[in-house]
C-alpha positions as CSV (number, residue, x, y, z in Angstrom):
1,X,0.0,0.0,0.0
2,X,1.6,3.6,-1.3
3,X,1.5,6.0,1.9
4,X,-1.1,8.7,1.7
5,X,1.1,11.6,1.3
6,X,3.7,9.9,-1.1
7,X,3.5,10.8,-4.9
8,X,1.9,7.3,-5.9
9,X,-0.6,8.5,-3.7
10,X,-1.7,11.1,-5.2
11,X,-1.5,9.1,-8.5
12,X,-3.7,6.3,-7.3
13,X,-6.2,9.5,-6.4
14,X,-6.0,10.5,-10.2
15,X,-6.8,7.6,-11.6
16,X,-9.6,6.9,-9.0
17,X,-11.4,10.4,-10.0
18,X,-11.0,9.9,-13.2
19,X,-12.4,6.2,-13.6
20,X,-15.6,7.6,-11.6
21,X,-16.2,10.3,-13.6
22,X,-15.6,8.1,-16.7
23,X,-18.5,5.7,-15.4
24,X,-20.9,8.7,-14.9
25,X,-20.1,10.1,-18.3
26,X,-20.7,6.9,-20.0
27,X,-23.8,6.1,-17.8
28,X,-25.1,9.5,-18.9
29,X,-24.2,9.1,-22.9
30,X,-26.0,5.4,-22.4
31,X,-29.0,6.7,-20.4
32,X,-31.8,6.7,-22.9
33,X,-32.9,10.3,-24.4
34,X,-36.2,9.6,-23.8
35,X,-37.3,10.8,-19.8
36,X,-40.8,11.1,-19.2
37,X,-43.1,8.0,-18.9
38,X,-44.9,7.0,-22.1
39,X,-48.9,8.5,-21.6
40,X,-50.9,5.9,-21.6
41,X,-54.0,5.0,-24.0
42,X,-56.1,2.9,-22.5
43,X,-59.2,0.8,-23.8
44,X,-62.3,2.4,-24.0
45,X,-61.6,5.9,-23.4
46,X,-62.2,7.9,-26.5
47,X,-59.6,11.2,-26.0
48,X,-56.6,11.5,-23.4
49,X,-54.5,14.7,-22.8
50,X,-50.9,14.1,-23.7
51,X,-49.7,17.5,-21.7
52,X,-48.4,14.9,-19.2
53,X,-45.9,13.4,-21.1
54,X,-45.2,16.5,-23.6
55,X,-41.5,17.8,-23.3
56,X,-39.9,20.4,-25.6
57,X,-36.6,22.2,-26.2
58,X,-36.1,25.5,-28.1
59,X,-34.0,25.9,-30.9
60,X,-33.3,30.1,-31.5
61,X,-31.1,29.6,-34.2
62,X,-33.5,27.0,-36.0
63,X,-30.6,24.4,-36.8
64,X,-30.8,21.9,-35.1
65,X,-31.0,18.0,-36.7
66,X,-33.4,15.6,-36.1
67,X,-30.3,13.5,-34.3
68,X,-28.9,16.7,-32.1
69,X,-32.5,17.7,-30.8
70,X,-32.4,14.0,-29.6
71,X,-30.2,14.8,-27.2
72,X,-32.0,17.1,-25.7
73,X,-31.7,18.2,-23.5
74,X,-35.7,18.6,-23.1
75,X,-37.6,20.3,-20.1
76,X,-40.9,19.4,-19.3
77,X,-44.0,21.3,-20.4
78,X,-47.1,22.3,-18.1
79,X,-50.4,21.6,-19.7
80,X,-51.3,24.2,-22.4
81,X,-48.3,26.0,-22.8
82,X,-48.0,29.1,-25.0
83,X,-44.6,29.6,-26.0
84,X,-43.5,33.2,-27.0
85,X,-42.2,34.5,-30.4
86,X,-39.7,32.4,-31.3
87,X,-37.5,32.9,-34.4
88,X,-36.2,29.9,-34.5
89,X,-37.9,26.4,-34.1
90,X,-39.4,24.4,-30.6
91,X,-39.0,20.8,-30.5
92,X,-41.8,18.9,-28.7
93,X,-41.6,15.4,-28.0
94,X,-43.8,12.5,-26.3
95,X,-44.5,9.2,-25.8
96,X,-47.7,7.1,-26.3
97,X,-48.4,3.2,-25.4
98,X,-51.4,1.6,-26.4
99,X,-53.0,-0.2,-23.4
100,X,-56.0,-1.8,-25.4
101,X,-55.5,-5.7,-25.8
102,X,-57.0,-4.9,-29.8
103,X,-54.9,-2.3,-32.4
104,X,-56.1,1.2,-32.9
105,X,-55.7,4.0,-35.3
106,X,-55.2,7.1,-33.3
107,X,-55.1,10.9,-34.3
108,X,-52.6,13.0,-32.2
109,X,-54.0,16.2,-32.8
110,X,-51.2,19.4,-32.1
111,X,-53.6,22.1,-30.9
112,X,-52.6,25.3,-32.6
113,X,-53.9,25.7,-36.4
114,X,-51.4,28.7,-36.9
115,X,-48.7,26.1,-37.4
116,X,-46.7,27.3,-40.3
117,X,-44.2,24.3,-40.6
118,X,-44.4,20.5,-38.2
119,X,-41.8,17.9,-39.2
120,X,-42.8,15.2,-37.2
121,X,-40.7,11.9,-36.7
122,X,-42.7,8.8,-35.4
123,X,-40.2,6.5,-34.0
124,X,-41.7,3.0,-33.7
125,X,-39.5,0.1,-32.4
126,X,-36.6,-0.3,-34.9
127,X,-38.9,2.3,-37.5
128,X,-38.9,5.9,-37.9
129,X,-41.5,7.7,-40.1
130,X,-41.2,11.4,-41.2
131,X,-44.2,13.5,-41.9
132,X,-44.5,16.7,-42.9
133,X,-47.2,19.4,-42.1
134,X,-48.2,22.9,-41.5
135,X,-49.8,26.1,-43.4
136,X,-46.9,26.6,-45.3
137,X,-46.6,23.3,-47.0
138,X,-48.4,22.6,-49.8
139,X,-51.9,20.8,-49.1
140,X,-51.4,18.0,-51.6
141,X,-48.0,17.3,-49.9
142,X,-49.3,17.7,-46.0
143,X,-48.9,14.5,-44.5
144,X,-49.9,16.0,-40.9
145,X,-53.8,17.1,-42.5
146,X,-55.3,20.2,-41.4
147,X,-58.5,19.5,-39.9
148,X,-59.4,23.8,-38.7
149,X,-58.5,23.5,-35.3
150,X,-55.9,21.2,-35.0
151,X,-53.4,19.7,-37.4
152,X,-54.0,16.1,-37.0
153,X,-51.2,13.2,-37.3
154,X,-52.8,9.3,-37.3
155,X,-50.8,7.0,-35.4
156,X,-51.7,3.0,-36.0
157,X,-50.6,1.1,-32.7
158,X,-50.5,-2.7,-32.4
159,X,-51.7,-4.2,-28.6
160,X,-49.2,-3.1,-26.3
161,X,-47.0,-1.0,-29.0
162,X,-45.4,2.5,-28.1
163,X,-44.6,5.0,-30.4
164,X,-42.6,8.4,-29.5
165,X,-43.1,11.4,-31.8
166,X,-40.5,14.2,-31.9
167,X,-42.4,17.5,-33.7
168,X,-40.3,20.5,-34.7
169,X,-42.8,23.1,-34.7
170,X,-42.2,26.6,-36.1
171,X,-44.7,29.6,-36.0
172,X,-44.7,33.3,-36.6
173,X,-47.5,33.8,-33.7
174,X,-47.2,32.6,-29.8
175,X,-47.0,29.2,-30.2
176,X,-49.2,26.6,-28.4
177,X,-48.4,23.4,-27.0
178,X,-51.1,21.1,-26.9
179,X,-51.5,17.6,-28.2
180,X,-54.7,15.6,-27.6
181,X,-54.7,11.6,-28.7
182,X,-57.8,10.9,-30.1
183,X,-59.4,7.5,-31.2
184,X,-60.1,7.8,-35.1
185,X,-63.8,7.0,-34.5
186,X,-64.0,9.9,-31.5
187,X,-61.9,12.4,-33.8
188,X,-65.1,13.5,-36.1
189,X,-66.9,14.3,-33.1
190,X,-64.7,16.1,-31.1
191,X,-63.6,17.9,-34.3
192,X,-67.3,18.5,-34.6
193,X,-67.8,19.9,-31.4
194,X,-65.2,22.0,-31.5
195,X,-66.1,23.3,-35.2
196,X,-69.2,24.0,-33.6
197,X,-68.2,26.0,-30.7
198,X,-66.1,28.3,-33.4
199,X,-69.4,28.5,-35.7
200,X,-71.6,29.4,-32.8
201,X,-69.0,31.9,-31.9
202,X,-68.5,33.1,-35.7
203,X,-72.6,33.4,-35.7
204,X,-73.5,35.5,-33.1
205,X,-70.4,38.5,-34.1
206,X,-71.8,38.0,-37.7
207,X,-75.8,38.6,-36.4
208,X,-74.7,41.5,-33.9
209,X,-72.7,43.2,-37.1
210,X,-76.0,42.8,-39.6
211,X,-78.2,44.2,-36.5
212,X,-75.8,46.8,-35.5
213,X,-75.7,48.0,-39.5
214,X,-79.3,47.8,-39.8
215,X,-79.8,50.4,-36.7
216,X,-76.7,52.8,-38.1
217,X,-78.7,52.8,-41.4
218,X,-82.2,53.1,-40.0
219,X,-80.9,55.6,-36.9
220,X,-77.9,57.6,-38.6
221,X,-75.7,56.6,-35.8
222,X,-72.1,56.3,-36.3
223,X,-71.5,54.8,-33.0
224,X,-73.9,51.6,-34.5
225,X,-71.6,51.7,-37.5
226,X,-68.7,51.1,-36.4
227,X,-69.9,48.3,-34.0
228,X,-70.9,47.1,-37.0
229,X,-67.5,46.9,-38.8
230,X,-66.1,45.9,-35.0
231,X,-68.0,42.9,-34.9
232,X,-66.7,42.3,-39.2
233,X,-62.9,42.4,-38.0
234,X,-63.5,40.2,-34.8
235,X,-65.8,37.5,-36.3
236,X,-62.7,37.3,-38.9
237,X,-59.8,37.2,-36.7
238,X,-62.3,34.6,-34.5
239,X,-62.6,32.5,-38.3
240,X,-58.6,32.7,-39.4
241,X,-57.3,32.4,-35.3
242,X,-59.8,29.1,-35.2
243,X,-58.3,27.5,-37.8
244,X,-61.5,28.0,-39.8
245,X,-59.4,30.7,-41.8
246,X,-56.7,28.2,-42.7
247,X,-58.9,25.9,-44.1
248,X,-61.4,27.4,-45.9
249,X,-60.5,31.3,-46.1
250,X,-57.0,30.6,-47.7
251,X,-56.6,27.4,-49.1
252,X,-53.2,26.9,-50.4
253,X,-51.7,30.4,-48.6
254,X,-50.3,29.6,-46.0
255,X,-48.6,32.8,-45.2
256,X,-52.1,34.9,-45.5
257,X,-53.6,32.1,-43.3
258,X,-50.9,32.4,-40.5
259,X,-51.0,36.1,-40.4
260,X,-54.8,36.6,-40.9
261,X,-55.1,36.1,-36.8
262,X,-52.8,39.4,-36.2
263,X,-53.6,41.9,-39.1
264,X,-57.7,41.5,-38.3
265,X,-56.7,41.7,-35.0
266,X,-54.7,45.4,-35.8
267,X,-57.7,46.3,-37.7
268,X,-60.0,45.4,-35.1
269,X,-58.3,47.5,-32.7
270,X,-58.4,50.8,-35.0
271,X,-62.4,50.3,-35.6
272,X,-62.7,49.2,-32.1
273,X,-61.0,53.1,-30.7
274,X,-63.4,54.9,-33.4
275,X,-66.2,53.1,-31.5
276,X,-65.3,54.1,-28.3
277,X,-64.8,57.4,-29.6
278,X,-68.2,57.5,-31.3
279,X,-69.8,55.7,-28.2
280,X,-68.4,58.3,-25.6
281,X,-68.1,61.3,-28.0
282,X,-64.1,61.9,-27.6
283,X,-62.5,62.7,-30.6
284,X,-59.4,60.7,-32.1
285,X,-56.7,63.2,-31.6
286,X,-53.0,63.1,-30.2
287,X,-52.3,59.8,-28.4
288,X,-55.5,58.4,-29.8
289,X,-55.6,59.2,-33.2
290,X,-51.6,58.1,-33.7
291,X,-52.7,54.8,-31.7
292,X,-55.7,54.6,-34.5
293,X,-53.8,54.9,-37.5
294,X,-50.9,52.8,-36.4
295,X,-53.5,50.2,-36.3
296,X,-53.9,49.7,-40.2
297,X,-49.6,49.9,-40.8
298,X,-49.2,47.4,-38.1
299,X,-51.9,45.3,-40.5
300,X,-50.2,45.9,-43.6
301,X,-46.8,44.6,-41.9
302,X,-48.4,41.7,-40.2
303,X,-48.9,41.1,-43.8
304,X,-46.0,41.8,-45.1
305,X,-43.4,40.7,-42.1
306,X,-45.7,38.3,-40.2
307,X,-43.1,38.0,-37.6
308,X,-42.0,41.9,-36.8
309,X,-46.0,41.9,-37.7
310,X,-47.0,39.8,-35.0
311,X,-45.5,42.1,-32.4
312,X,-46.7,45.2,-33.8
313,X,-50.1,44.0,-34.1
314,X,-50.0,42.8,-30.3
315,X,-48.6,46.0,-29.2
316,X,-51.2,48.4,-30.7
317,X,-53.9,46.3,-30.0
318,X,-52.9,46.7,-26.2
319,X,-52.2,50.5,-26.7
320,X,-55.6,50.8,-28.2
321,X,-57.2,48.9,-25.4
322,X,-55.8,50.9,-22.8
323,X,-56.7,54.1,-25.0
324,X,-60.0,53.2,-24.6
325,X,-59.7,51.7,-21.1
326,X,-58.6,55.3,-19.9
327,X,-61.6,56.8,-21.4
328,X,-64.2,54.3,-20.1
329,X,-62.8,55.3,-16.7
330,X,-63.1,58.9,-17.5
331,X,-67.0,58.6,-18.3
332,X,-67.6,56.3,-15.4
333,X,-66.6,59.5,-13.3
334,X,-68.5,62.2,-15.2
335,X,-71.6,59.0,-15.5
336,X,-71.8,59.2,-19.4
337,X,-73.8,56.9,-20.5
338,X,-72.3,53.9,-22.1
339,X,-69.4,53.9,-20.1
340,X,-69.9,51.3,-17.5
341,X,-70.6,48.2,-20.2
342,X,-67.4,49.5,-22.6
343,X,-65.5,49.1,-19.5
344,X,-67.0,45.2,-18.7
345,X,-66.2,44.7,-22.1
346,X,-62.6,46.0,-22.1
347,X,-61.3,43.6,-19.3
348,X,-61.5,40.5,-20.5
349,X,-59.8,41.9,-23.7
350,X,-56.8,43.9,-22.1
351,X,-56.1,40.9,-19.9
352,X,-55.8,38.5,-23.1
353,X,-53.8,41.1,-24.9
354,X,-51.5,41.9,-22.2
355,X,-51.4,38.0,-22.0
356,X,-50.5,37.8,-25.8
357,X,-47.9,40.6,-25.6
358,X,-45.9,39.3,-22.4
359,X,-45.9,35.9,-23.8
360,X,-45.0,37.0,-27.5
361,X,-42.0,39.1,-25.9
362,X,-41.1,35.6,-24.1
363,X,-41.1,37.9,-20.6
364,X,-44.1,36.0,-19.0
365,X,-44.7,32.7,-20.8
366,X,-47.8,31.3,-19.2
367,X,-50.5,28.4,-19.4
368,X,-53.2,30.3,-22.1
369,X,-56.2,28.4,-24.2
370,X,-54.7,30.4,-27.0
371,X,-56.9,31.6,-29.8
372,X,-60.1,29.7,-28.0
373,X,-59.8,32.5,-24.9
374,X,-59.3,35.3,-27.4
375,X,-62.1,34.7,-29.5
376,X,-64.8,33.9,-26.5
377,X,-63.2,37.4,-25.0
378,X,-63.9,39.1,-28.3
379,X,-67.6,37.5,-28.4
380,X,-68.1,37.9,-24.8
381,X,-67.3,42.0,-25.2
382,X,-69.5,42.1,-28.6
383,X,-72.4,40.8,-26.5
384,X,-72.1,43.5,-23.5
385,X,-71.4,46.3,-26.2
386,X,-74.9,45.0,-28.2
387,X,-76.9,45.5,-25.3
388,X,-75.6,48.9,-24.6
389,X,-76.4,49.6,-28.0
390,X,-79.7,48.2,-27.3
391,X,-79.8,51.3,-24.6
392,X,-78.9,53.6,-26.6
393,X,-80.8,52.8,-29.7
394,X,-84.0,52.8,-26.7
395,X,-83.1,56.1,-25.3
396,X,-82.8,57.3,-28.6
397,X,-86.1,56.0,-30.0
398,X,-87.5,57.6,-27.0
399,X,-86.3,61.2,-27.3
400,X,-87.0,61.0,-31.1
401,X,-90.5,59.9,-30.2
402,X,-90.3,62.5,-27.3
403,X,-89.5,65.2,-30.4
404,X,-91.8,63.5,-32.5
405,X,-94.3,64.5,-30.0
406,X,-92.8,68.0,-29.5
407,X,-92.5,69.1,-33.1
408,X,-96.8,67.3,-33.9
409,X,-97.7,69.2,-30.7
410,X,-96.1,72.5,-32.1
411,X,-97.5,72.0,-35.2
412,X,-100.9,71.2,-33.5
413,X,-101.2,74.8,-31.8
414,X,-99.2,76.0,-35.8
415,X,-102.6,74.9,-37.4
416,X,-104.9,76.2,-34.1
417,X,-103.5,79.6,-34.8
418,X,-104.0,79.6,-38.5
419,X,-107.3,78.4,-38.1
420,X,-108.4,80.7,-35.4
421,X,-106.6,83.4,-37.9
422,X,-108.8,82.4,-41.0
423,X,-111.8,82.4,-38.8
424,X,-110.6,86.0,-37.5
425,X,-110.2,86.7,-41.1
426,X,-114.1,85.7,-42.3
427,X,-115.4,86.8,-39.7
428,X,-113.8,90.7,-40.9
429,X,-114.6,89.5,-44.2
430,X,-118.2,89.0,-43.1
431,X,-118.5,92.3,-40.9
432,X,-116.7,94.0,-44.1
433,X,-119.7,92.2,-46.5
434,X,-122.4,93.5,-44.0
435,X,-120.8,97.0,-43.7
436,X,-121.3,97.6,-47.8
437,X,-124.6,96.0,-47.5
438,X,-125.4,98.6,-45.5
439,X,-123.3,101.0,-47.4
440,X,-125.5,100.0,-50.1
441,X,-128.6,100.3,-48.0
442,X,-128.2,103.6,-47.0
443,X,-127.2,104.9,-50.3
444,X,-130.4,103.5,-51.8
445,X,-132.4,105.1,-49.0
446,X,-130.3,108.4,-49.5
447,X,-130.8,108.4,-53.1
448,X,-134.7,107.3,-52.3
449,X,-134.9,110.2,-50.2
450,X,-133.3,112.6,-52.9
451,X,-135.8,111.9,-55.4
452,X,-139.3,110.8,-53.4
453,X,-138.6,111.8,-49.9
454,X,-139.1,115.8,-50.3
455,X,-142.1,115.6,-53.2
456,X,-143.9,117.0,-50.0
457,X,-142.3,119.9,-50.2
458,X,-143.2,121.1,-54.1
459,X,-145.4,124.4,-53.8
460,X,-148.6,124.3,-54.9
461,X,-148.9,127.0,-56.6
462,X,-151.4,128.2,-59.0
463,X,-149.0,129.1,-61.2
464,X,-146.9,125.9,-61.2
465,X,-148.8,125.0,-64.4
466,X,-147.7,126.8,-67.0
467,X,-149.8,125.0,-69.6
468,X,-149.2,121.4,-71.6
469,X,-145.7,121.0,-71.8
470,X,-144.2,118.0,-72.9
471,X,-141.8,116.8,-70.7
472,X,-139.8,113.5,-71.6
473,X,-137.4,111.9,-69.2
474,X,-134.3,109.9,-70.1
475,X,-132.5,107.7,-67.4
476,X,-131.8,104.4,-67.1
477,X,-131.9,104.3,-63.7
478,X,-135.8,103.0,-62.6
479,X,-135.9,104.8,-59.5
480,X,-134.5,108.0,-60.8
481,X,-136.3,108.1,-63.9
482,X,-140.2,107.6,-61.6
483,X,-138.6,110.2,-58.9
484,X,-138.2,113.0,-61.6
485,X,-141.1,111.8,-63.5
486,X,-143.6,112.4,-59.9
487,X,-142.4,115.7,-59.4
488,X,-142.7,117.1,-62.8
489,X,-146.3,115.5,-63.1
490,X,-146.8,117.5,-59.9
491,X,-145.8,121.0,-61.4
492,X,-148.5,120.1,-64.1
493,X,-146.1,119.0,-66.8
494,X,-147.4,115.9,-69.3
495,X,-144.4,113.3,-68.5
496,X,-142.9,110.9,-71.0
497,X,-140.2,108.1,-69.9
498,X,-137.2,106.4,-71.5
499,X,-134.9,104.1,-70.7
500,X,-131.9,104.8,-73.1
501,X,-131.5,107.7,-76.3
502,X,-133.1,105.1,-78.9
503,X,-136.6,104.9,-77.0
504,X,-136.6,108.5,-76.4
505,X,-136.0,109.0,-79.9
506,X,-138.9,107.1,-80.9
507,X,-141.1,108.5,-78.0
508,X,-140.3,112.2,-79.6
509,X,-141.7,110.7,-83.3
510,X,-144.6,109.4,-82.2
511,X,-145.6,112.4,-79.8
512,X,-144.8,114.7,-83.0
513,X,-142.2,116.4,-80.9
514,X,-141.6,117.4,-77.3
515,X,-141.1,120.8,-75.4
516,X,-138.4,119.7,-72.6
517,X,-135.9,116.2,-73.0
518,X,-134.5,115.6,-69.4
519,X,-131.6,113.6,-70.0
520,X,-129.1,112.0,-67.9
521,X,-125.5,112.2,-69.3
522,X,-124.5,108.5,-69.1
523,X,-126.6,106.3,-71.2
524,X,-126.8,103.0,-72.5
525,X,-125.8,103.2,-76.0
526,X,-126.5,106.4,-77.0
527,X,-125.5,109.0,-74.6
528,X,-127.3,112.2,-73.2
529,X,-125.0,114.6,-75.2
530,X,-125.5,112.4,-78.7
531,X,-129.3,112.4,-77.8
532,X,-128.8,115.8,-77.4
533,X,-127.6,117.0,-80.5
534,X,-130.0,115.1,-82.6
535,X,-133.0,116.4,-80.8
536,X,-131.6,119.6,-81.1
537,X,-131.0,119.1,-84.8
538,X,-134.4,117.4,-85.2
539,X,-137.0,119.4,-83.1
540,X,-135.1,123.1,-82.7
541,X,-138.0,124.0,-80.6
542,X,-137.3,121.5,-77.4
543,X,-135.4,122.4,-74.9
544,X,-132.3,120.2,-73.9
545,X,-131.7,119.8,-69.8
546,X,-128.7,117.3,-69.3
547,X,-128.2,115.8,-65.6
548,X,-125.0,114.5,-64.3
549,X,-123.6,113.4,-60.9
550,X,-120.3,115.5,-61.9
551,X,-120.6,117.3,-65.0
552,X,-116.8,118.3,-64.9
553,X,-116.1,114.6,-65.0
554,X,-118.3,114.0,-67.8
555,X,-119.2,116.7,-70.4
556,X,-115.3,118.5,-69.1
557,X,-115.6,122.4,-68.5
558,X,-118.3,122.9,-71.2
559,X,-121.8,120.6,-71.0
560,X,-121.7,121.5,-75.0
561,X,-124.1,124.4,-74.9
562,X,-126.6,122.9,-73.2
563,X,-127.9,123.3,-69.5
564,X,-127.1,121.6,-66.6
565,X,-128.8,120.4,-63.1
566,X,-126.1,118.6,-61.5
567,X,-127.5,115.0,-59.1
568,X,-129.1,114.7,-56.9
569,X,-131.3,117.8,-57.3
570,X,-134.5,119.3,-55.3
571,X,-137.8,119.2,-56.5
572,X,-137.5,122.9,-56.1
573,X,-134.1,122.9,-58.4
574,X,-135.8,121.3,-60.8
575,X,-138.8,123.3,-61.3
576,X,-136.9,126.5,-61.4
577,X,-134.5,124.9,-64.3
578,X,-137.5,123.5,-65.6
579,X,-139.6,126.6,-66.1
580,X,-136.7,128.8,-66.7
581,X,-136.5,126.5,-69.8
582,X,-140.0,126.4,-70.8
583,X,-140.4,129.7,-70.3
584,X,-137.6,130.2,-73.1
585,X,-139.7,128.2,-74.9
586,X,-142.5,130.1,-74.4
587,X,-141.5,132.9,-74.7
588,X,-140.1,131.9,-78.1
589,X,-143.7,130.9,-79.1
590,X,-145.4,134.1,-78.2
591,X,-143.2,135.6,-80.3
């Protein structure tokens, strides 16, 4: 035996080191790669969460080989992981074992439908398989199908048999770690169900968009509008994030199909801060209005660069969020109506987007259900805003009713006045009718009186009659012509009437003359100053006496030589006019 402290001591210590830690290098290079225990699929049970067994190991630079990520070294995975933007690759591997005492086809369905590329490698004792998968593979060439929610990869087990499947798995969104083993005859109706819940989701945003457009095009209300195109943006993000997208939106596009989820979520956000805006009345300026429009470039470059995309879009959908977060908050203070519901509708959503961010940015990478929370978040928040629409579009049918009934009652007391003015305005029109009436009346009586109502006061004298004279009377007016003709008949004169010059005419042939014509000026047909002149010219013995109401209006300065008693005349006018003209006539016959 060498003594401790001597040099072949120490040597002997070398080599003893050495040989141990030769053994635990060689027991670790032989230990098997595999770690966690095989999940088991037992008979009778149609679906069993592989999150137990699921492992994975990141890959940033996206090199690794199938043989190097074999070595691992892997870390275990909690159930329903969502890993963070990664630009490289994550390798995900487990381990089934099929308990039944029959073989079994089984899907193993990888729970995120924004898988842009899956290798998988099925290793089966002494086999290995390798399939290929994912939205950016070609659909004829898929070998991992698409199925909308899932991408699905069948799996045929013997009684007994294990298989382990290594997955590299590469996405531009936060990627989800899920796997769910699935008999073949269960996978229909758990795909089924699942389709369902996304269709029932899809649905209702579709129905509150055609309801909220009907109201902003029966109501005028912007605020309804852009609900309306809300509701558009979410029910597609809900469609392309559900897988739904990638399998019937964008058949053979992969890219578009991958980043679908994040540019309708960018535009979602901008038509989501013009509704709050429109809901609470602020308008889109500073902060707010560069948030808004940073909305649609972060779209365009989710587009474009889904990757740089994916954060952009994540990031203004947040900043939009808490743009309109802040302003709920302000309304709940000054009670604005509307508020309180935009704010339960907000919460849900900022917590998933601040979720999204913080695990896209790798700083909080946490258990999520992925797109499925996002898109019952988005419907849940469509619902609340609907019924405060529902509010508003009430309180605004009731103060349009309330001005409906303003603006008929104003118009009621409108048409009160007018009538009560038109029957103001007959009755003048009436009490104006019955004042010429009387007008009339009392001219007639006044014009009665002028010619009957002093015949009392004629003298009767015994030399009123100066003998037979022949007195004719021309007037068309009835009342005039019998006046004149009474109180010449009682001065003694014979009295001959006429209506108009033609009758007097004829009157003077047939009487072989007259000694006096008493003619008014204004005539029918022939006037007094044309009947004048031919009885003149006819008979120079009569005598012409013309009568006028204004004999400056109607004969002018001159009455033409002939003499004049203006109307209305006396009885005691007219005799002296009348015998001052039969006197010329008879004193022109004495001689």
């Amino acid at each position: 035996m060498p003594r401790p402290g001597s040099r072949s001591g120490a040597c002997l210590r070398r080599l003893r080191w050495s040989g141990r830690l030769t053994l635990v290098w060689l027991a670790l290079g032989a230990a098997p790669a595999w770690a966690a225990a095989p999940v088991a699929l037992p008979p009778g049970v149609p679906r069993v969460d592989l999150a137990p067994g699921i492992e994975i190991l990141r890959d940033p630079s996206g090199t690794l080989t199938h043989e190097e990520a074999l070595r691992g070294p892997f870390q275990p995975a909690p159930p329903d992981l969502q890993v963070g933007l990664v630009r490289g690759a994550v390798w995900v591997r487990f381990a089934v074992e099929n308990r039944s005492d029959d073989a079994g086809i089984w899907s193993v369905a990888l729970e995120d439908p924004g898988l842009e590329r899956i290798d998988a490698w099925v290793d089966f004792p002494g086999v290995t398989s390798h399939r290929r998968g994912g939205l950016l593979v070609a659909p004829a060439e898929r070998e991992v199908a698409l199925r909308g929610p899932w991408h699905e990869l069948s799996i045929a087990l013997h009684a007994g048999e294990r298989a382990t499947v290594l997955s590299r798995l590469e996405s531009v969104a936060p990627l989800r770690v899920a796997a769910t083993a699935l008999r073949a005859d269960a996978a229909a109706v758990f795909l089924a169900g699942r389709t369902a819940r996304d269709v029932v989701q899809l649905g209702v945003l579709l129905a509150l968009a055609v309801l909220a457009a009907l109201a902003a095009a029966a109501t005028r209300d912007r605020a309804q509008l852009a609900f309306a195109l809300l509701a558009l943006a979410l029910a597609g993000r809900t469609a392309a994030a559900g897988g739904v997208g990638g399998a019937l939106l964008w058949p053979g596009a992969g890219r578009w199909a991958a980043a679908a989820p994040a540019a309708l979520a960018a535009v979602a956000a901008h038509l989501g801060l013009r509704f709050a805006a429109e809901l609470l009345g602020r308008p889109l300026r500073g902060a707010s209005a560069a948030v808004a429009w940073l909305a649609p470039a972060a779209a365009a470059l989710a587009l474009a660069w889904p990757r740089a995309g994916q954060v952009a879009s994540g990031v203004v959908v947040l900043a939009a969020l808490a743009v309109a977060a802040a302003w709920s908050a302000a309304a709940i203070r000054h009670r604005l109506p509307g508020a309180v519901p935009l704010a339960l509708a907000l919460s849900p959503l900022l917590v998933s987007a601040a979720a999204d961010v913080l695990a896209g940015g790798d700083i909080l990478p946490a258990r999520s259900a992925g797109a499925a929370s996002t898109s019952i978040a988005s419907t849940f928040a469509c619902a609340v805003l609907a019924v405060a629409l529902a509010g508003r579009l009430r309180a605004g049918a009731a103060a349009a009713s309330a001005s409906l009934a303003r603006a008929a009652e104003a118009r009621t007391e409108e048409l009160a006045d007018a009538i009560e003015a038109l029957r103001r305005e007959e009755e003048a029109r009436r009490r104006a009718e019955s004042g010429r009436r009387e007008a009339e009346e009392e001219l007639l009586r006044v014009r009665q009186r002028a010619t009957l109502g002093l015949r009392d006061a004629v003298p009767h004298s015994p030399r009123a009659a100066p003998g037979p004279s022949v007195v004719l009377v021309v007037d068309e007016d009835d009342l005039v012509r019998e006046g004149t003709r009474r109180m010449l008949e009682r001065l003694g004169y014979r009295v001959l009437e006429a209506a108009d010059g033609r009758d007097a005419l004829r009157l003077c042939d047939s009487a072989g003359g007259v000694d006096l014509v008493v003619a008014d000026v204004v005539l029918r047909g022939m006037g007094g100053k044309e009947l004048a002149d031919r009885v003149a010219a006819r008979w120079p013995g009569a005598r012409v006496l013309l009568t006028a109401a204004s004999a400056q209006d109607v004969l002018g300065p001159s009455p033409g030589g002939f003499p004049f008693l203006p109307k209305p005349f006396s009885p005691t006018a007219l005799a002296a006019k009348v015998r001052e003209l039969l006197g010329q006539v008879g004193a022109r016959r004495t001689a």
